[in-house]
C-alpha positions in Angstrom: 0.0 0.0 0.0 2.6 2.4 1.0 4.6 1.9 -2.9 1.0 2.7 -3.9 0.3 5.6 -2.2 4.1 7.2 -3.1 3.2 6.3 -7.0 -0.3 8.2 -6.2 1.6 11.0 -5.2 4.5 10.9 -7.5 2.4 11.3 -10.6 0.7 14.4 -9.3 4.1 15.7 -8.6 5.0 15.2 -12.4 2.4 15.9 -13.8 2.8 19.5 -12.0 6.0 19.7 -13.6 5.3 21.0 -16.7 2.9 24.1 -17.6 0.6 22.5 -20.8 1.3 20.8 -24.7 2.4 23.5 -26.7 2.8 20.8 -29.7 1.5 21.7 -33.0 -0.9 18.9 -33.9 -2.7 18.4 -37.1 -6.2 17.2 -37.3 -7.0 13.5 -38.7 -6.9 13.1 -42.0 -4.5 15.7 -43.0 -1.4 15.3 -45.3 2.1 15.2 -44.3 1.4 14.3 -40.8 2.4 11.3 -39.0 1.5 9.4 -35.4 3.6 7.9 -33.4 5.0 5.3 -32.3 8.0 5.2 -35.5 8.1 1.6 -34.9 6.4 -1.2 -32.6 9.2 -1.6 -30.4 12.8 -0.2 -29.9 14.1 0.9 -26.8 17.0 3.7 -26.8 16.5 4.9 -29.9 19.5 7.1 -32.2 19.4 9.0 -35.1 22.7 10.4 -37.0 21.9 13.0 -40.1 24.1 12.6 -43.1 24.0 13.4 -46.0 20.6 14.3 -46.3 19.9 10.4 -45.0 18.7 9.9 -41.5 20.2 6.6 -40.1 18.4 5.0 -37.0 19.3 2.7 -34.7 18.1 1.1 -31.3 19.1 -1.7 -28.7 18.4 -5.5 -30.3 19.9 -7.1 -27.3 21.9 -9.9 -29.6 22.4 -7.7 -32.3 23.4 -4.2 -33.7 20.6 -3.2 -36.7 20.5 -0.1 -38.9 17.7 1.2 -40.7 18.8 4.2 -43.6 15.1 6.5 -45.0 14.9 10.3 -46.3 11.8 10.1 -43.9 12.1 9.4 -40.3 8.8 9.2 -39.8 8.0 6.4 -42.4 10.9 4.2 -40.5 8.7 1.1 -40.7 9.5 1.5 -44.8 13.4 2.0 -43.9 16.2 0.5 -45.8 17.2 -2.3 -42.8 20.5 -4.7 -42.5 22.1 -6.4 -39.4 25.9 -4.4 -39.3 27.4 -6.7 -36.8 26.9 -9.5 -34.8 29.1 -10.3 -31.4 31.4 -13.4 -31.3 30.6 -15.8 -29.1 32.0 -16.0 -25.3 33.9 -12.7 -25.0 33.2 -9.6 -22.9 31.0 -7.9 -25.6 28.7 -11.4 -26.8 25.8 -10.4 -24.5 23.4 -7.3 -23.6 24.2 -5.2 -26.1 22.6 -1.7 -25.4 22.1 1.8 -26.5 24.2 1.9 -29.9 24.7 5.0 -31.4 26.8 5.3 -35.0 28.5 8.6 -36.1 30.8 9.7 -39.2 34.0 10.8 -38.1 36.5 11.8 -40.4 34.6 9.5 -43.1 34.9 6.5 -41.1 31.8 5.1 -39.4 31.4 4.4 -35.7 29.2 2.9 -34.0 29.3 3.1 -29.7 27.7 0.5 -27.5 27.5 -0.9 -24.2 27.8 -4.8 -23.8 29.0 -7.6 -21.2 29.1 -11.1 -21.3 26.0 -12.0 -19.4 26.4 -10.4 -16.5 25.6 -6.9 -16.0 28.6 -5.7 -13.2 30.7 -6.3 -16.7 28.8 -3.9 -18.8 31.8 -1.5 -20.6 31.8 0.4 -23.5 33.1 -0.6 -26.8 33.8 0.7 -30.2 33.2 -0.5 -34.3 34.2 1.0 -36.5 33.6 0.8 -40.5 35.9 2.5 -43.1 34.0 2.3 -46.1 32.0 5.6 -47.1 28.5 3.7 -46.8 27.8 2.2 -43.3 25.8 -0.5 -45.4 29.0 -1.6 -47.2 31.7 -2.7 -45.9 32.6 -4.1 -42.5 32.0 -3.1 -38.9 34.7 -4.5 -36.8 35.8 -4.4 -33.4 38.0 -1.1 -32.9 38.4 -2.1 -28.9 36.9 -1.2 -25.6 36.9 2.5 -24.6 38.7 2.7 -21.3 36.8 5.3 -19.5 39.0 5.6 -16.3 42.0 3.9 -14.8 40.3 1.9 -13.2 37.4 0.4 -16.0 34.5 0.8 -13.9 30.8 -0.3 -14.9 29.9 2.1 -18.0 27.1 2.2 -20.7 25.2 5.0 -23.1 28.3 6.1 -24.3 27.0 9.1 -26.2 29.6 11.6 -28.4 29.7 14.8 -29.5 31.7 17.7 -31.1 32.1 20.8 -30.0 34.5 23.7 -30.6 37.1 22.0 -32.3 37.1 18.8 -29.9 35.2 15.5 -29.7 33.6 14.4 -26.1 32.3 11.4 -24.8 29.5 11.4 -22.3 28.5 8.3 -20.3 26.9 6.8 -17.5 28.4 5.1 -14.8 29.4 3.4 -11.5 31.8 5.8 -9.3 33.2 2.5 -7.9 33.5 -1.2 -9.6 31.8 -3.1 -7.8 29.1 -0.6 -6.5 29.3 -0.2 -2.5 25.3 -0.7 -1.3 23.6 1.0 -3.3 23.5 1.0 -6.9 24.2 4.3 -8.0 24.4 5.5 -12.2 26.3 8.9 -12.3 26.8 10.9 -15.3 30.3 11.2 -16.7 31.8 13.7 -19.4 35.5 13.0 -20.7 37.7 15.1 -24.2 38.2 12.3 -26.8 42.0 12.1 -28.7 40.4 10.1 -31.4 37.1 8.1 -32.0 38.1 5.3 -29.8 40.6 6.6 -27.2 39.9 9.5 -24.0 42.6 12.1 -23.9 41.1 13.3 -20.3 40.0 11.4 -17.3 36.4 11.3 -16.6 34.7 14.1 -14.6 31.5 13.9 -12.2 28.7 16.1 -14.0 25.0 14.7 -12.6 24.8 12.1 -9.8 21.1 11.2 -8.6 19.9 13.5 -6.1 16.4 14.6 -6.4 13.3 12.6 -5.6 12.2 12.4 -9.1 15.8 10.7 -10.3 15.6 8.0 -7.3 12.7 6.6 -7.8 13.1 2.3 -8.3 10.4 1.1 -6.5 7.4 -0.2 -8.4 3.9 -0.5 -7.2 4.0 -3.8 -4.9 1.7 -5.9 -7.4 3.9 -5.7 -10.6 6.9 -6.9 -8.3 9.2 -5.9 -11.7 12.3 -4.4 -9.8 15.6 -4.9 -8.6 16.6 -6.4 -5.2 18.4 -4.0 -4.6 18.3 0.5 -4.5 19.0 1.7 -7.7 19.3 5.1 -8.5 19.6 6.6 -12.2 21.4 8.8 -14.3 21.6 7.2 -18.0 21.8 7.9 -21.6 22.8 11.4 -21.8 22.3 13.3 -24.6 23.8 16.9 -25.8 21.0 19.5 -27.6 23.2 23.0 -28.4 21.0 26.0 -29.5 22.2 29.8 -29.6 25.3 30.3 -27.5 24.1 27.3 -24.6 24.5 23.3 -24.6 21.3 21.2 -22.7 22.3 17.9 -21.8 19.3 15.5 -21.3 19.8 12.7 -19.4 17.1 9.8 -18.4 16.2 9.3 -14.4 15.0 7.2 -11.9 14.8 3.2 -12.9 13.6 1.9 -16.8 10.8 -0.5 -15.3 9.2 2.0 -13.3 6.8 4.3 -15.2 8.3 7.8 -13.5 11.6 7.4 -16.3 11.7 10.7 -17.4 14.4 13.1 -18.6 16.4 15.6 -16.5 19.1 18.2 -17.9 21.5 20.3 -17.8 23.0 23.6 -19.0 26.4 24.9 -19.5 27.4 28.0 -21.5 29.2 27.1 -25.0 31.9 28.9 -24.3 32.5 27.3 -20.7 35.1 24.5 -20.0 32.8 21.6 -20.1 35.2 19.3 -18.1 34.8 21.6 -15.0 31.5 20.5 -12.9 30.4 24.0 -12.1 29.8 24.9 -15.7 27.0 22.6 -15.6 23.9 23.7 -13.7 21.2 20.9 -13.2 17.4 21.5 -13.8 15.5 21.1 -10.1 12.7 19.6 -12.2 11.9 17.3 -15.2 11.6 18.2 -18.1 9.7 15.5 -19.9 7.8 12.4 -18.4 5.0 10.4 -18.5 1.9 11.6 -19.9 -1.0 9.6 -18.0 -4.0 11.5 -19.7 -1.9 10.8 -23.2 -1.4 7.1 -21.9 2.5 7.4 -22.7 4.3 6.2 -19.4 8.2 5.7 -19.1 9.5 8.4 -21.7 13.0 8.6 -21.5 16.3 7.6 -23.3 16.2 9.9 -25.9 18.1 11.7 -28.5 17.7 14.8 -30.7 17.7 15.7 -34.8 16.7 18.2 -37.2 14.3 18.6 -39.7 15.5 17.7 -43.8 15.4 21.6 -44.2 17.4 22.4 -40.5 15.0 24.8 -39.5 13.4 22.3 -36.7 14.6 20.4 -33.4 12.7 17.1 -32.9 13.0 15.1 -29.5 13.1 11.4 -30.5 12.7 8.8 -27.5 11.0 5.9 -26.3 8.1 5.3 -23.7 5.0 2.7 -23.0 1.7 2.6 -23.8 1.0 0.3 -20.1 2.2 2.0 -16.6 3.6 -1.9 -15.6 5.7 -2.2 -18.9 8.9 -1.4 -17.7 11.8 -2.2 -19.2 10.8 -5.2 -21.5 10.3 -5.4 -25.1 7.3 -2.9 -25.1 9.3 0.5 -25.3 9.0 2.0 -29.1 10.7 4.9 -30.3 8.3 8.4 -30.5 8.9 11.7 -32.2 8.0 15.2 -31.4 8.4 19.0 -32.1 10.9 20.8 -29.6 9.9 24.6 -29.2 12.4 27.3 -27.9 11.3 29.9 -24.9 12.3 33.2 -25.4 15.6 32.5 -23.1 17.0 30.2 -25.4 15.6 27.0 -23.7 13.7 23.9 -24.8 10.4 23.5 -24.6 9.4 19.6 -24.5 6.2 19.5 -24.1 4.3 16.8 -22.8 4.3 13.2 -24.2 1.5 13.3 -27.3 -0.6 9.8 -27.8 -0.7 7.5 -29.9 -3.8 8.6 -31.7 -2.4 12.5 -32.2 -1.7 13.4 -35.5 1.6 15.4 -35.9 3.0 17.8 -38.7 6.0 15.9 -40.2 9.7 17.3 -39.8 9.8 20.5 -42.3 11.0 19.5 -45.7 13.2 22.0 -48.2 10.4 23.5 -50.6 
């Protein structure tokens, strides 16, 4: 009864969070709109832009897929092949989560996490592909991204550029094997080349507020951990006018209150120093009850085929007691821009909402 009452209480809390849906919807029947969800399933979902091709990929558990369309949201008609395929028994055969490919320098890249089975040994590793098309050619194994001297737990490994210099973000463990609680901290590190950190890791976003703590599920779904477990995962970097965001998911996958936290650090800051960052004392996207879209979260960010739009892409439910199972399907939606330079979510949109398609060059 109590886990009851506090998930009573915690989505009044959210849902208090944000002001109203300041989407632009399209009424039914209208052209060039779409309704989400992009696919049926696909949890963590990532989109790279090149070349006037959007390329999409999510977390296949055995496998790492990638789907290549002009139109993001007709994925389900998307050009698909399998790009690689673990070995058997190694460090990297099993769990493979959260990939994300990028161009660098021509070659192609993909970042995932993986272990062999057992989660404590979930690191980061790299692919890479040298052939100009990521569907030609072959992915292989570049080697495991040492994120700190002492290769704690890490997964989400997300990069970006940014004034000359590539940076990997993460989450992460602060010790290897956690001591009592289980806690996912949010790491930010300066690259020397796709697959190697010239910096060591520095402490951006540890869990703190109620919203990012949350692990306990309703007593009746009994679809937890043993254990306390609190989140910071798959961040993700947004940059508009002369600010960076970074969204990050919180509190645990299977509960429904996964939403997405951020934070914001001038462009012209040094990113590897913790007090550029300033974290959000709120979410700023979750669970949509009335829209019946629960456990938003893991999300990354693209542009329109004519650049004059920012869309938030993530996954979420369509059930409160979903978790973090094979449910989760990837959703798209309009960001907006406040008058002091800051993104404007919204709230989660159902199922049954129409929405404008990304603008298109005329």
């Amino acid at each position: 009864m109590r886990n009851m009452v506090l998930a009573s209480v915690l989505i009044v809390v959210l849902a208090g969070c944000y002001s109203g849906n300041r989407q632009e919807v399209a009424g039914p029947g209208v052209e060039d709109t779409f309704t989400n969800p992009l696919l049926d399933r696909g949890a963590d979902p990532w989109i790279f832009q090149h070349e006037g091709m959007y390329y999409y990929t999510n977390t296949m558990g055995r496998r790492i897929g990638l789907w290549r369309t002009r139109d993001i949201t007709d994925l389900r008609n998307a050009e698909y092949k399998t790009i690689w395929v673990p070995p058997e028994n190694t460090m990297y055969s099993k769990q493979l989560w959260a990939p994300e490919i990028m161009n660098i320098n021509g070659n192609w890249y993909v970042y995932f996490a993986a272990d062999d089975g057992d989660n404590i040994n979930h690191r980061l590793y790299v692919l890479e592909n040298t052939s100009a098309d990521p569907f030609e050619g072959e992915f292989k194994m570049k080697g495991k991204l040492q994120t700190d001297a002492n290769d704690n737990w890490a997964i989400d490994g997300s990069v970006f550029f940014h004034k000359g210099d590539y940076y990997l973000i993460w989450s992460g463990w602060q010790t290897s094997p956690y001591v009592d609680v289980e806690t996912q901290c949010i790491y930010i590190a300066r690259m020397a080349n796709p697959w190697t950190l010239a910096t060591d890791r520095v402490l951006i976003s540890k869990p703190e507020y109620e919203w990012e703590r949350i692990w306990k599920n309703p007593d009746e779904w009994n679809n937890m951990p043993d254990h306390i477990v609190y989140v910071n995962e798959g961040p993700e970097v947004l940059a508009h006018g002369d600010k960076l965001f970074l969204v990050y998911s919180a509190s645990g996958c299977w509960t429904p209150y996964y939403c997405l936290g951020m934070l914001e650090a001038d462009a012209d800051s040094d990113l590897l120093n913790p007090e550029s960052w300033t974290k959000y004392p709120e979410p700023v996207f979750h669970q949509s009850p009335e829209n019946g879209v629960y456990g938003t979260g893991h999300n990354c960010f693209f542009k329109s085929p004519d650049g004059s739009e920012d869309w938030i892409l993530y996954h979420a439910n369509d059930r409160p007691e979903q978790g973090c199972g094979g449910k989760r399907s990837p959703r798209a939606q309009l960001i907006k821009w406040k008058d002091d330079g800051t993104p404007d979510f919204g709230i989660a949109l159902s199922t049954s909402t129409r929405i404008k398609k990304p603008s298109r060059i005329k």
